[in-house]
Structures are given as structure tokens and as C-alpha cells.
Backbone as a printed PyTorch tensor [residue, N CA C, xyz], in Angstrom:
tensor([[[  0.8330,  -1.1800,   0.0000],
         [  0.0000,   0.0000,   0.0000],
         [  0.8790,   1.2440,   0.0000]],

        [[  1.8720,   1.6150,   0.8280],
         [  2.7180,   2.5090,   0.9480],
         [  3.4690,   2.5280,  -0.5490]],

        [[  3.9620,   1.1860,  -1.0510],
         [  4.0660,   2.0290,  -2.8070],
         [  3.1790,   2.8050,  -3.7000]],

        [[  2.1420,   2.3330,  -3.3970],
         [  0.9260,   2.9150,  -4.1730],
         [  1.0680,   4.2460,  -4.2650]],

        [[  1.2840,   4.3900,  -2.7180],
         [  0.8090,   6.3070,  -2.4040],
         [  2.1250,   6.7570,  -2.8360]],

        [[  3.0670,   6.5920,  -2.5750],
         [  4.9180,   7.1140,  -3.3580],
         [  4.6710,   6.9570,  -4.8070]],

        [[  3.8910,   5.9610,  -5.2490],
         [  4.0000,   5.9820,  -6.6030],
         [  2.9450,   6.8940,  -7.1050]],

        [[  1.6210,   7.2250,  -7.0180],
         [  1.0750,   8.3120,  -6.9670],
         [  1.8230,   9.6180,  -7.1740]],

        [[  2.8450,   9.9510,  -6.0170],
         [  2.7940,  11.0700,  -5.4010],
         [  3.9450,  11.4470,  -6.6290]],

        [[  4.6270,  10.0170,  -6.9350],
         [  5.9750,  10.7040,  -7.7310],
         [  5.2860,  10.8080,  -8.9220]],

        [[  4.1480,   9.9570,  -9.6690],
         [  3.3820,   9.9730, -10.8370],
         [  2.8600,  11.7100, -10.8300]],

        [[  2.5210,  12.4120, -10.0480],
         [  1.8760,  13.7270, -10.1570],
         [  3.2350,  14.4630,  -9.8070]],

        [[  4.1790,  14.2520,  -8.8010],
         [  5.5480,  15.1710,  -9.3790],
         [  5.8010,  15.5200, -10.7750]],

        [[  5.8700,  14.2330, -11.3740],
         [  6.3650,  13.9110, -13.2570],
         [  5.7180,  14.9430, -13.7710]],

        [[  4.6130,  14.3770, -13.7430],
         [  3.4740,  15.1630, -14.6370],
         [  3.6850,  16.7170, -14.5640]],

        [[  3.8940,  17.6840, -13.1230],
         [  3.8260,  18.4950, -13.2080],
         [  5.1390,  19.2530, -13.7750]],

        [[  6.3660,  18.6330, -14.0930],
         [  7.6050,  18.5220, -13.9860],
         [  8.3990,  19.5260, -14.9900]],

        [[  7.2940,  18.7240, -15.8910],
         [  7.5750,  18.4800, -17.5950],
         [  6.2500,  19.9180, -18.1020]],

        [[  5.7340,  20.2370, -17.4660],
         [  4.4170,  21.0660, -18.2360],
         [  5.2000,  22.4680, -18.3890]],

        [[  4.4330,  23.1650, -19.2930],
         [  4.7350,  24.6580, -19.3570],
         [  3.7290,  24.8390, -18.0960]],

        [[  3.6260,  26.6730, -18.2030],
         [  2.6200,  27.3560, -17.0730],
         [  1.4070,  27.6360, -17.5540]],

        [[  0.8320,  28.0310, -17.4220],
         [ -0.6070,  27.4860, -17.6690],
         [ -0.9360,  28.8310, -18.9150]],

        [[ -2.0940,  29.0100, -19.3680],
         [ -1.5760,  29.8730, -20.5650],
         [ -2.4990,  31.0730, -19.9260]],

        [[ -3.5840,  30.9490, -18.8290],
         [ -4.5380,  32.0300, -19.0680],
         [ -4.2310,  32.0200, -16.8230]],

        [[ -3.3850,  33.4470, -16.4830],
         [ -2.4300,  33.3100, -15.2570],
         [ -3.8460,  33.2310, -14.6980]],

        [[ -5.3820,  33.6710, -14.4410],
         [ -6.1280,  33.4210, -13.4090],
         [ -6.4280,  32.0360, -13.4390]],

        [[ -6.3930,  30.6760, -14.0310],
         [ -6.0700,  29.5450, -13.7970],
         [ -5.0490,  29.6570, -13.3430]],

        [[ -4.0670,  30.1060, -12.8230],
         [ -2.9220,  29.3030, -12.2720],
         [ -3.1300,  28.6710, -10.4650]],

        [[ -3.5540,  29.3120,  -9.9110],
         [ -3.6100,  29.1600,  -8.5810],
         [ -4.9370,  29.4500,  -7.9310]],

        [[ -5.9370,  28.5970,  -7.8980],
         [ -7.4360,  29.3780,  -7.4400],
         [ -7.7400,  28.5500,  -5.8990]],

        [[ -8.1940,  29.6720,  -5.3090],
         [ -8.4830,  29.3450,  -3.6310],
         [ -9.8770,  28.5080,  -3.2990]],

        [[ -9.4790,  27.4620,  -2.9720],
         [-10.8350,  26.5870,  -1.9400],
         [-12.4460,  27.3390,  -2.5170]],

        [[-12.8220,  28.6680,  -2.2650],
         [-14.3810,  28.9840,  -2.1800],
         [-14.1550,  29.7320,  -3.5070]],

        [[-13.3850,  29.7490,  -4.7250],
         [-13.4960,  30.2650,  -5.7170],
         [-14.4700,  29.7000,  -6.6220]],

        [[-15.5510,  29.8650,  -7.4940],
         [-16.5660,  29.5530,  -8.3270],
         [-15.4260,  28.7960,  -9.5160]],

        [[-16.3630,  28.0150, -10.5950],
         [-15.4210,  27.9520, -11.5450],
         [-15.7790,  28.5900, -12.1550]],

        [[-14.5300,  28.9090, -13.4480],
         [-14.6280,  30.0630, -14.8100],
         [-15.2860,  29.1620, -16.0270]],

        [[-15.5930,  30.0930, -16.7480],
         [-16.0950,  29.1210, -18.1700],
         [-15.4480,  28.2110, -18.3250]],

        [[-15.6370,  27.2570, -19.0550],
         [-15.1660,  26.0380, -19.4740],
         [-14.1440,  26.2680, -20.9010]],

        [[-14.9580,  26.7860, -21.5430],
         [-14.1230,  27.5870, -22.7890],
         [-14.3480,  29.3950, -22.9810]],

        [[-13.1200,  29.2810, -22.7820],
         [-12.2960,  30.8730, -23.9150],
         [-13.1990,  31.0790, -24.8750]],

        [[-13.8680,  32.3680, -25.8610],
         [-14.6640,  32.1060, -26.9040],
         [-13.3640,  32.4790, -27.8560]],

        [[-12.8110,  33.7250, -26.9450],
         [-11.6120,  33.9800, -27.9720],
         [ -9.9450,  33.2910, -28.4350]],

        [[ -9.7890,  32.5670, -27.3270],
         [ -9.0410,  31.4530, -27.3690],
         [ -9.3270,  29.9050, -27.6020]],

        [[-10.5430,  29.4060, -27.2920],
         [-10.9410,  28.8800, -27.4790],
         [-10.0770,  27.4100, -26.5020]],

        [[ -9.5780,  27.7750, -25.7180],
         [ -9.0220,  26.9050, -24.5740],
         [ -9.6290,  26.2580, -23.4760]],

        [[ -9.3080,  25.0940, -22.8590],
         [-10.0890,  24.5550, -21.6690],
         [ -9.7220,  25.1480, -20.8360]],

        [[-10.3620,  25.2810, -19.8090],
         [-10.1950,  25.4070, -17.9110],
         [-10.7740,  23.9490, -17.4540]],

        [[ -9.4170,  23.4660, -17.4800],
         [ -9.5000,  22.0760, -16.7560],
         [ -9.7040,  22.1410, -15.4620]],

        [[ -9.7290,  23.0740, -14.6910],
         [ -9.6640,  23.1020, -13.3150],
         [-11.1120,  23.3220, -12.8760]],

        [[-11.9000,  24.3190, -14.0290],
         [-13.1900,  24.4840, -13.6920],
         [-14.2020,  23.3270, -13.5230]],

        [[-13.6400,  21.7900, -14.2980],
         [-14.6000,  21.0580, -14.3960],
         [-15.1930,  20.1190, -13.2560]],

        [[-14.5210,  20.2800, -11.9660],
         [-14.9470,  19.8690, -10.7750],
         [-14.7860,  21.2320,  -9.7360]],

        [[-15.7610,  21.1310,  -8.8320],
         [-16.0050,  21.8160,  -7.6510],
         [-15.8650,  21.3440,  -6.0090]],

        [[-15.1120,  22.1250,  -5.7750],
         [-14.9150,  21.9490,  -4.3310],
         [-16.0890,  21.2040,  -3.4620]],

        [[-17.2870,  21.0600,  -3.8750],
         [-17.9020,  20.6880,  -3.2740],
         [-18.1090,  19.2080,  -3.9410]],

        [[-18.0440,  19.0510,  -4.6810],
         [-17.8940,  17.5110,  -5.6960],
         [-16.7830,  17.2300,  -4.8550]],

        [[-15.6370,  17.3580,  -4.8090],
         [-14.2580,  16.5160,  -4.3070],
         [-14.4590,  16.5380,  -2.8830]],

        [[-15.2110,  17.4060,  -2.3380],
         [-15.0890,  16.9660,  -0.7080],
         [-16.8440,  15.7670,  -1.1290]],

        [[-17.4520,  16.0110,  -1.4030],
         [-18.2540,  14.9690,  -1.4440],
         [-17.6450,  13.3280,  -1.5110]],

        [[-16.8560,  13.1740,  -3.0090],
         [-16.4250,  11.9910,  -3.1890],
         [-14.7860,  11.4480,  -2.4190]],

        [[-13.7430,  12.7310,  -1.6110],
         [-12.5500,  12.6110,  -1.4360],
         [-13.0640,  12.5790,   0.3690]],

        [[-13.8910,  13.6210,   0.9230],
         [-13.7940,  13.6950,   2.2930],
         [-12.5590,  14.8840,   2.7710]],

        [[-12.6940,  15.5980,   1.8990],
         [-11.8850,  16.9550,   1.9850],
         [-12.2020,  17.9960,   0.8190]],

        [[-12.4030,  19.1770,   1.4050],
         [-12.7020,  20.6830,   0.4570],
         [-11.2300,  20.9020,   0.1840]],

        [[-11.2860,  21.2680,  -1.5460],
         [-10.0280,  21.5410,  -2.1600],
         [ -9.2810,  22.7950,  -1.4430]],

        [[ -7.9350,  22.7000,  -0.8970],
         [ -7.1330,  23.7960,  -0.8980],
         [ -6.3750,  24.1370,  -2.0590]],

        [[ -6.4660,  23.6660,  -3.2630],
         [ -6.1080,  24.9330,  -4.2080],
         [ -6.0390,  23.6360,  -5.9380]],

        [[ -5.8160,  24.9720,  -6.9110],
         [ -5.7450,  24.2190,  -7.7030],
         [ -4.3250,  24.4880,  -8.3760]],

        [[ -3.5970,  23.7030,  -9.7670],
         [ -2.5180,  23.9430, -10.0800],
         [ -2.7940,  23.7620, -11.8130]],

        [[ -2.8200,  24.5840, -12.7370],
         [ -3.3210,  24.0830, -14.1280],
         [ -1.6860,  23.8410, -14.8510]],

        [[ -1.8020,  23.7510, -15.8600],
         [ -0.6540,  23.6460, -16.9130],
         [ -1.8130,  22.8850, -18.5220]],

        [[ -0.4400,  23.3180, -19.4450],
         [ -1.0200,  22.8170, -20.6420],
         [  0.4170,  22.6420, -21.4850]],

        [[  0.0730,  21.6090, -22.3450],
         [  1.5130,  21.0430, -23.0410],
         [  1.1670,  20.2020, -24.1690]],

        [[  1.4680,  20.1850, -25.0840],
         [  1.5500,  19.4700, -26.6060],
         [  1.8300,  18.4230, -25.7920]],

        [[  1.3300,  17.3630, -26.2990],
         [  1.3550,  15.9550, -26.4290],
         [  1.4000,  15.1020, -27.2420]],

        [[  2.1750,  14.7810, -28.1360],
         [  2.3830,  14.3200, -29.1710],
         [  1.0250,  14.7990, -30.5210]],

        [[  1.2580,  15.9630, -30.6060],
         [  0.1810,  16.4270, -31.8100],
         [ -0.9830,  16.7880, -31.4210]],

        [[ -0.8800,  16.1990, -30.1670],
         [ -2.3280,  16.4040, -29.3370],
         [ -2.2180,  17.6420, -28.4070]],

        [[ -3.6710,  18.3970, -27.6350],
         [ -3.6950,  19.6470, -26.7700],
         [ -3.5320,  19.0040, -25.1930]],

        [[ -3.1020,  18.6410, -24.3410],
         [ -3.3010,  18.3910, -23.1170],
         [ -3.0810,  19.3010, -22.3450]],

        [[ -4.2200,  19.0910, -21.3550],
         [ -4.5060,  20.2410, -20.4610],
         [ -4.3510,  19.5870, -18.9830]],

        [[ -3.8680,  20.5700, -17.8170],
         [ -4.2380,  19.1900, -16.6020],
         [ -4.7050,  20.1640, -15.6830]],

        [[ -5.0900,  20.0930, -14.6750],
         [ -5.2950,  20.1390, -13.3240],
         [ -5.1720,  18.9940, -12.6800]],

        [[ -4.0350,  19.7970, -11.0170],
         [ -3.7260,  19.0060,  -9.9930],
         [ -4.6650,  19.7670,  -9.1700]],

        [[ -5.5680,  19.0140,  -8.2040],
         [ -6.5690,  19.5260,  -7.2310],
         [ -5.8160,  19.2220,  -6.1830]],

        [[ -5.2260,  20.0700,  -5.3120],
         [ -4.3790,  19.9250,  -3.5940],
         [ -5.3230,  19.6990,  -2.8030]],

        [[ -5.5740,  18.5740,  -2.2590],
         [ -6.6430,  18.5550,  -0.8000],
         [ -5.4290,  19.0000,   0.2490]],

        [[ -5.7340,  19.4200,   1.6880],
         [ -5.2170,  19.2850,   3.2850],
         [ -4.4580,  17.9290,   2.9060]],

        [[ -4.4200,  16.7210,   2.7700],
         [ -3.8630,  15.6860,   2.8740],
         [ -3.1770,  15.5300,   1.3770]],

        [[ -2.1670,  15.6650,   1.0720],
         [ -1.1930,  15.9780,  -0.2150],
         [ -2.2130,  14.6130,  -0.8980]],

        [[ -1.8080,  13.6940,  -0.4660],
         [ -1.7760,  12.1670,  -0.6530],
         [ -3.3620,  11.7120,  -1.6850]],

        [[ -4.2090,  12.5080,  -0.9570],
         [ -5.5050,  12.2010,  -1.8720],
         [ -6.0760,  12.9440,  -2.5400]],

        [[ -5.1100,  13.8920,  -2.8360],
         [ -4.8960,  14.8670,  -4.5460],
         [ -5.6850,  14.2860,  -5.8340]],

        [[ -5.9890,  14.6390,  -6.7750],
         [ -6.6450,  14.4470,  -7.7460],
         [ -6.1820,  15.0520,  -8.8930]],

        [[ -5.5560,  14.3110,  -9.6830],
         [ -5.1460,  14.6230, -11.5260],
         [ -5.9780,  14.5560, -12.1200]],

        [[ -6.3860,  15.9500, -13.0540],
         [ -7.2620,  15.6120, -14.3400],
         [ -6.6160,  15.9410, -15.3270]],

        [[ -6.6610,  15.6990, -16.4760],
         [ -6.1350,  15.7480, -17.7000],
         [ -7.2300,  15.5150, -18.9500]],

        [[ -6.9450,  16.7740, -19.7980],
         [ -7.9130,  16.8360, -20.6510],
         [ -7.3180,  16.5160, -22.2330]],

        [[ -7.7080,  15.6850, -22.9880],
         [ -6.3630,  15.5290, -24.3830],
         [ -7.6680,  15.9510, -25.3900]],

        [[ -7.2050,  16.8130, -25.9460],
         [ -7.9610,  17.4410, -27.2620],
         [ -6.9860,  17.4280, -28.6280]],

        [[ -7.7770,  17.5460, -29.5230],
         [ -6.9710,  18.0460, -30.8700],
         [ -6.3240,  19.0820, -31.1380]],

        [[ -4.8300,  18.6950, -31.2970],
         [ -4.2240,  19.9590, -31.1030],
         [ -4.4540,  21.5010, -32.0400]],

        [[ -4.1690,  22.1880, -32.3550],
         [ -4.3140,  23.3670, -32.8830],
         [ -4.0690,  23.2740, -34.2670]],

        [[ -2.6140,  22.6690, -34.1330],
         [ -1.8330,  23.2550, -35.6280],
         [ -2.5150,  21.9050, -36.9740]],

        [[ -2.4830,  22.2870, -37.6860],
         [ -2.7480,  21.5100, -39.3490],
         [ -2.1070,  20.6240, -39.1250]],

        [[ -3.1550,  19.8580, -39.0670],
         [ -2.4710,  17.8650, -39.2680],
         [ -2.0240,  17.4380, -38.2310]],

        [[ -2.3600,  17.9560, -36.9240],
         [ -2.5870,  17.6450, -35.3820],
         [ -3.2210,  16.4000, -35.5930]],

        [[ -2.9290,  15.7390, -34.7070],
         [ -3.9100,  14.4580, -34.0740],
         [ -4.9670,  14.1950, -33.5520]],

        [[ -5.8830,  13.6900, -33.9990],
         [ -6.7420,  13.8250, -33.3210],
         [ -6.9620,  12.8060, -31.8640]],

        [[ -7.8310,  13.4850, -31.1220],
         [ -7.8410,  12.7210, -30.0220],
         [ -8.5900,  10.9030, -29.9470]],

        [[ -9.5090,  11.1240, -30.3750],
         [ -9.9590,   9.7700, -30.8790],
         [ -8.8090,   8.9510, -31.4970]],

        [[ -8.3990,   9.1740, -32.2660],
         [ -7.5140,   8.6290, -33.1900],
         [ -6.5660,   7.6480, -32.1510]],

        [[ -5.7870,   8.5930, -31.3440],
         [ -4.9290,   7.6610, -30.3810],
         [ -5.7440,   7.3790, -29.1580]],

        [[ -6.6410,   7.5510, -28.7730],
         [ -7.6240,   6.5450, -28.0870],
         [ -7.8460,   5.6070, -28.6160]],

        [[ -8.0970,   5.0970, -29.9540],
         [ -7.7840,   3.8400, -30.5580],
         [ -6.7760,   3.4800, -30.7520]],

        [[ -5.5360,   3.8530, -31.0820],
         [ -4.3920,   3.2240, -30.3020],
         [ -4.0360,   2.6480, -29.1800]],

        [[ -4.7190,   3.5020, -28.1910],
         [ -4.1070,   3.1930, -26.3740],
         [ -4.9880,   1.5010, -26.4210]],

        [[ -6.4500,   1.8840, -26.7300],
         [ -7.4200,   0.4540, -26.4140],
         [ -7.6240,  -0.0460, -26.9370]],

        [[ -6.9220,  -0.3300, -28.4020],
         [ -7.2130,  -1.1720, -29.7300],
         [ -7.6440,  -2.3560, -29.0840]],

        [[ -8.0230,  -3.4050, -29.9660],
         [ -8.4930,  -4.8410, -29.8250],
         [ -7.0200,  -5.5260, -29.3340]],

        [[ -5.8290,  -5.6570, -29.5380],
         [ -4.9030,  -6.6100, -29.5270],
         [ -4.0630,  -5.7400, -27.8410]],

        [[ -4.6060,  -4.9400, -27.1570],
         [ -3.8870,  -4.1660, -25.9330],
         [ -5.4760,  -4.4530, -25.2280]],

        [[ -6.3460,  -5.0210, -25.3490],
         [ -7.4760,  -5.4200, -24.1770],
         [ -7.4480,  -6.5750, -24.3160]],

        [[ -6.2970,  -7.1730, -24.6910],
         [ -6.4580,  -8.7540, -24.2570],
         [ -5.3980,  -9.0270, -23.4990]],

        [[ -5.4660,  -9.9130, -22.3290],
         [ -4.6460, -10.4190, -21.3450],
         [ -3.2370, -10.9480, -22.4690]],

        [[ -2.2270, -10.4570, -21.7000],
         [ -0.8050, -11.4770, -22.8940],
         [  0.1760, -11.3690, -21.4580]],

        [[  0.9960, -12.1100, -21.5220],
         [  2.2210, -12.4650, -21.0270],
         [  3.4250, -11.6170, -20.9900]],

        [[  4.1790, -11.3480, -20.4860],
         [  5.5780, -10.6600, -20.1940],
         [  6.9320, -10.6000, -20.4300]],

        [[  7.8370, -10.9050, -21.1180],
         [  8.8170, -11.7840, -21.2790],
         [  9.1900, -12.7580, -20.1020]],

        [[  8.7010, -12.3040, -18.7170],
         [  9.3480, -12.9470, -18.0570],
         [  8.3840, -14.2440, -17.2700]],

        [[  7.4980, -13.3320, -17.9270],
         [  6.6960, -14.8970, -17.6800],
         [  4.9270, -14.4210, -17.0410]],

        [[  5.0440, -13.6240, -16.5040],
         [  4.0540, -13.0340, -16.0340],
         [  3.0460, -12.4770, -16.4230]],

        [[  1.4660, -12.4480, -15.9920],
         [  0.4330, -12.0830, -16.8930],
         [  0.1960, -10.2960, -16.7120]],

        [[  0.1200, -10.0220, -17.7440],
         [ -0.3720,  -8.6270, -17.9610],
         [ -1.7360,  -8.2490, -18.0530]],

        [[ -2.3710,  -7.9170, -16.9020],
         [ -3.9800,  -7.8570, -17.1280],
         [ -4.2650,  -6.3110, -17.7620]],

        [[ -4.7970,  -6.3780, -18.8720],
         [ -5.3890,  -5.3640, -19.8900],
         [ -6.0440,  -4.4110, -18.9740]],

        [[ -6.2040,  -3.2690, -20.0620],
         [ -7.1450,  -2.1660, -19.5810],
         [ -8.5230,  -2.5540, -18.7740]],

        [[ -9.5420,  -2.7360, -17.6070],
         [-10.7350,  -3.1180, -17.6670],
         [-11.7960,  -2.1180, -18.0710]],

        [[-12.5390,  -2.6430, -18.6370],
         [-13.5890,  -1.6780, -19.1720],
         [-14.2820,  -0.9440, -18.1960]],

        [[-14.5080,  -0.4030, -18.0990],
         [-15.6270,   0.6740, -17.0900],
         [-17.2720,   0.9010, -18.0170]],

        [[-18.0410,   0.1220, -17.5140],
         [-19.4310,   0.1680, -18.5960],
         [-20.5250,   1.6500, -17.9530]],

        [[-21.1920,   2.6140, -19.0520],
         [-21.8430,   3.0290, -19.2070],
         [-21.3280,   4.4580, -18.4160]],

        [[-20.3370,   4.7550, -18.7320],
         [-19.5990,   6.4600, -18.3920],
         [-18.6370,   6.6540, -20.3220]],

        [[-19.4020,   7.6320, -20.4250],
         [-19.0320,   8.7000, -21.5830],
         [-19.4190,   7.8500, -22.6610]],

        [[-18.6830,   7.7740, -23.9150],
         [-18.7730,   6.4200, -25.0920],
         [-17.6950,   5.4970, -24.8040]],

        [[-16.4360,   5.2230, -24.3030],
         [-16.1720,   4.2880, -23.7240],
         [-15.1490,   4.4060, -22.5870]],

        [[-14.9290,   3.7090, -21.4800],
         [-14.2210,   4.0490, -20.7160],
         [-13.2390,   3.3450, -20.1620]],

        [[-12.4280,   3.1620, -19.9300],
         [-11.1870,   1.6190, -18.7410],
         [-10.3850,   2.6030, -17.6240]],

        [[-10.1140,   1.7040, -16.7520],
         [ -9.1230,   1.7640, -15.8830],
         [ -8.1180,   0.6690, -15.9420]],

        [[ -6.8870,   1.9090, -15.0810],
         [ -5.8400,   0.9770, -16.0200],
         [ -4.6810,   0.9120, -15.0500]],

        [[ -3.9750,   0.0480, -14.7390],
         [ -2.5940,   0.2770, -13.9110],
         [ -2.8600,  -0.2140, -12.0930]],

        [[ -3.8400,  -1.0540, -11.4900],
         [ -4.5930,  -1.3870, -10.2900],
         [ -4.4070,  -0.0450,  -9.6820]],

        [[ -4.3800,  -0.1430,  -8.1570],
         [ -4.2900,   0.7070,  -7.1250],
         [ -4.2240,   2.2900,  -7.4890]],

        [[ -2.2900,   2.0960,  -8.1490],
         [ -2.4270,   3.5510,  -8.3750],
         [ -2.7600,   3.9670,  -9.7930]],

        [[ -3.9800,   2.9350, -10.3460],
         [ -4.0190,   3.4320, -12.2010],
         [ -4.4470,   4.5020, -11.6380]],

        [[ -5.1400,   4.7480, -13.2930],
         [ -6.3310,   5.8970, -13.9450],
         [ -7.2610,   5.6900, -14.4360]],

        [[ -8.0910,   6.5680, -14.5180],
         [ -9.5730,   6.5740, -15.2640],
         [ -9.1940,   6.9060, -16.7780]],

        [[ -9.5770,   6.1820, -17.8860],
         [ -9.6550,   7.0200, -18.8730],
         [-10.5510,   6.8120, -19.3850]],

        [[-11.2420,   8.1710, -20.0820],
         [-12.8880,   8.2620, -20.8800],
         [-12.7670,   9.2470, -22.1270]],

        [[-13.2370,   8.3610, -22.7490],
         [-13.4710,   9.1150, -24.8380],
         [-14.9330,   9.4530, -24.3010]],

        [[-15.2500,  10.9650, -24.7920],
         [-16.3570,  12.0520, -25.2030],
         [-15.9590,  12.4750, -25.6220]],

        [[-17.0870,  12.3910, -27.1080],
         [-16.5690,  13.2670, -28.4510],
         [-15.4850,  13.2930, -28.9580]],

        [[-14.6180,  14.6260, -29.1540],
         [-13.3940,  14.6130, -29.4210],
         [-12.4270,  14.4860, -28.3660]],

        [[-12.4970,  14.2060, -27.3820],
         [-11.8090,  14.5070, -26.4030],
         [-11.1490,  13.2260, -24.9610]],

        [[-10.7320,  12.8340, -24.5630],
         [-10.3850,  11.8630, -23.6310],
         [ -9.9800,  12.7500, -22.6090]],

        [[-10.3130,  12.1190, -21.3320],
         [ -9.9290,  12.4510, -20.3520],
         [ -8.7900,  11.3940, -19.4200]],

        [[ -7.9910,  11.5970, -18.3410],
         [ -7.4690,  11.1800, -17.5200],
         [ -7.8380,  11.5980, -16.1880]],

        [[ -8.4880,  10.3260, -15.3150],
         [ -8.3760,  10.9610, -14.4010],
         [ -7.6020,  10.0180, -13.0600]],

        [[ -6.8820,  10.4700, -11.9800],
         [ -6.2800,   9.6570, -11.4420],
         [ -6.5110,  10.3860,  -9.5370]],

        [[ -7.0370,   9.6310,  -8.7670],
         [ -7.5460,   9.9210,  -7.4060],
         [ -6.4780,   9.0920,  -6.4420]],

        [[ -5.8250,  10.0090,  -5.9300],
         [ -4.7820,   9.8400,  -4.3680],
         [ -5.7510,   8.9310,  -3.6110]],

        [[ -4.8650,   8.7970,  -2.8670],
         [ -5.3830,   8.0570,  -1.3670],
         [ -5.0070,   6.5560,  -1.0150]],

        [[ -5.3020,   5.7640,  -0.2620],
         [ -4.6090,   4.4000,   0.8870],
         [ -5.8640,   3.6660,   0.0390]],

        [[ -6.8800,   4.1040,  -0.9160],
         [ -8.1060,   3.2260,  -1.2910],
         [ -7.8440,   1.8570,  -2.0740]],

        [[ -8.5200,   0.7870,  -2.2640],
         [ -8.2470,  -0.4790,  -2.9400],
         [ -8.5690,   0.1990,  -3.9940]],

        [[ -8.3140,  -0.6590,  -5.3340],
         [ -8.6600,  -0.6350,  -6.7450],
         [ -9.9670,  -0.4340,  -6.5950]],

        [[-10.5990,  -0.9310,  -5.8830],
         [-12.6930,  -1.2620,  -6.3590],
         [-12.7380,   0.6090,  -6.1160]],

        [[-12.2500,   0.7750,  -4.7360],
         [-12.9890,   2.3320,  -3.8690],
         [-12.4560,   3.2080,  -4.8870]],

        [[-11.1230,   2.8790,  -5.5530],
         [-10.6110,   4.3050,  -6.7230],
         [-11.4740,   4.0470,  -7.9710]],

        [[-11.6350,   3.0250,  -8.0880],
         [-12.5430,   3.0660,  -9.0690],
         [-14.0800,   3.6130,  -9.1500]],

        [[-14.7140,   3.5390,  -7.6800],
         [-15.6760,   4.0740,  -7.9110],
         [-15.4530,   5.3850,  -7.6810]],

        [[-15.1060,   6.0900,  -6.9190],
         [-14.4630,   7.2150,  -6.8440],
         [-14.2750,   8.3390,  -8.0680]],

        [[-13.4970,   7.3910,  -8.7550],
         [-13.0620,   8.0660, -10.1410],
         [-14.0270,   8.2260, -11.3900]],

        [[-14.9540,   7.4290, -11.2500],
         [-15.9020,   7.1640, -12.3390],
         [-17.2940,   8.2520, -11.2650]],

        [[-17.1890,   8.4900, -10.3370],
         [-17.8980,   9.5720, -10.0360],
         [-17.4530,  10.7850,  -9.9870]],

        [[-16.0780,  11.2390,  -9.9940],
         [-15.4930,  12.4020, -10.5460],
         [-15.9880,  12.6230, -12.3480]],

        [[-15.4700,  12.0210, -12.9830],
         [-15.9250,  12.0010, -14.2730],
         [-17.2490,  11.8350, -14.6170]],

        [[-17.7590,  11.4640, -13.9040],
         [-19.4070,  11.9080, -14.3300],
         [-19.3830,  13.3680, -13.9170]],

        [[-18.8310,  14.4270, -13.1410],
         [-18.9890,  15.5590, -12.9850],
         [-18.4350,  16.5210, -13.9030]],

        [[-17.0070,  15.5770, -14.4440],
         [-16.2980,  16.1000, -15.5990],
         [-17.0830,  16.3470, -17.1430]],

        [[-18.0490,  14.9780, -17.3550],
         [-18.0880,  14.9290, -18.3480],
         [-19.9500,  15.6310, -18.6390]],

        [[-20.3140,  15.7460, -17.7480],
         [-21.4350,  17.2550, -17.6850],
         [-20.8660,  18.4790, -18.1420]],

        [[-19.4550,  18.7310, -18.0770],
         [-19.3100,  20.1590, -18.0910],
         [-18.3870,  20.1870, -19.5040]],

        [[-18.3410,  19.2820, -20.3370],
         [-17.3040,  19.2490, -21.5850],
         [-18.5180,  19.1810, -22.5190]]])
């Protein structure tokens, strides 16, 4: 259990590591009782990943009101990714979202596109390791967005295709696979109201 949460904690170090700063500075840092902002820029036409859950959603499903948020945005292989890190009081049961859209420039990727890559037919089937060991596939998650899996046990992620767009989402805490899983698939139902 104690790897789980180190591995977590260093998985959301990474992530934040590698990002530029966020592009629009009143996302950068927003306080506990702040409202969220639009969802989209009309004139930029950018996400506020941070807006798509509320302090009162994460203390509902986490058992703590957010102390702050942290955005960034970064090319991803052709693709737009967007993230928010949500800080609870307890570092540990933090919350990553990540938003992957089509990137901007001509002949960007689309997001669908490598969502069928990540979950093709021949990567959701159980296979072996070189070393001998079984590799259990993505599991499906039934009836959130058009399709959904979790992936990686304890400390995976949520991931969900709507429309053009996939999400990541990944929930801190000491919880088994079943409790992050439900957890996470009730964050993203809050996510995927507001996309």
C-alpha cells in the first residue's frame, strides 16, 4: 500500500515537472471557495480544466474541500493536453485531471484517433511478459461517456473518450482498486457534464 501512495505522489511530481505554465495566469492558482470560470475561452478557445470539478464535488467523493488548484497545458504528441492538480489538506488524496484534445496546428492528431491506439483490440487482451508473467489489460468501465477503462490497479487511472476529447483521471489516497474506481468514475461523471 505505501508504494501505491509514493508511486502516486511521484506519478503527479512527473506530470507536473515536464508542463509549461498554464496559458490564461487566473487559472494558475485558485483558492478553496473560488466559483469555476467558463469552461471555454470564446476567444481562445481553450479549456479550464480546473473548472470542471467543484470543491464541493471533491469533498463529497474525497472527504476533503479543495485547498487549491494547479493548471498547466503542453503538446502531447500532436495532441492539446490540459491538466489540473486539485491539492486537498492531505497531499496524498490529490486528484489529476487531464484533458487531451486536438491539437491546434494543421495535421494535429486527433484525439480519438490515439484513443484507438491506447485500447485497440490486440492491448485489451490479457498477454504475457517476457518474463513470464500475466499482464492484465485495460478493464472496461461500462456506461460512463462512449467508452471508458481503468488501467494500472491501485495507483491506475480513469480514462474516458467524449466526443473529441479523452480524459485522464487519477484519485490519491490508501483506497483499494474497487474504492478508486468508484471514486473516479464519479469524478468524471462531474467532468463529463461540463465538456
Amino acid at each position: 500500500m505505501r508504494s501505491s501512495l509514493l508511486s502516486f505522489a511521484a506519478c503527479v511530481l512527473a506530470a507536473f515537472s515536464g508542463c509549461s505554465k498554464p496559458e490564461t495566469p487566473s487559472s494558475d492558482t485558485r483558492e478553496k471557495g473560488s466559483s469555476p470560470s467558463p469552461v471555454l475561452s470564446p476567444a481562445k478557445s481553450s479549456l479550464d480544466v480546473c473548472s470542471l470539478l467543484t470543491s464541493d464535488e471533491i469533498k463529497t467523493i474525497q472527504g476533503e474541500a479543495l485547498q487549491s488548484v494547479k493548471s498547466s497545458a503542453a503538446p502531447e504528441g500532436g495532441l492539446a493536453a490540459s491538466q489540473c492538480f486539485f491539492a486537498l489538506p492531505t497531499f496524498i488524496n490529490s486528484i489529476s485531471l487531464q484533458i487531451v484534445q486536438k491539437g491546434r496546428k494543421v495535421g494535429a492528431s486527433d484525439a480519438r484517433e490515439i484513443w484507438n491506439r491506447m485500447f485497440s483490440p490486440e492491448k485489451l487482451q490479457e498477454r504475457e511478459t517476457e518474463d513470464g508473467r500475466k499482464k492484465l489489460p485495460p478493464r472496461r468501465i461500462p456506461d460512463l461517456g462512449e467508452a471508458a477503462f481503468w488501467t494500472g490497479g491501485p495507483a491506475g487511472g480513469l480514462y474516458v473518450l467524449q466526443g473529441d476529447n479523452y480524459i485522464r483521471l487519477s484519485v490519491g489516497g490508501a483506497d483499494d482498486e474497487e474504492t478508486k474506481i468508484r471514486k473516479s468514475t464519479a469524478l468524471a461523471r462531474f467532468v463529463l457534464k461540463r465538456l
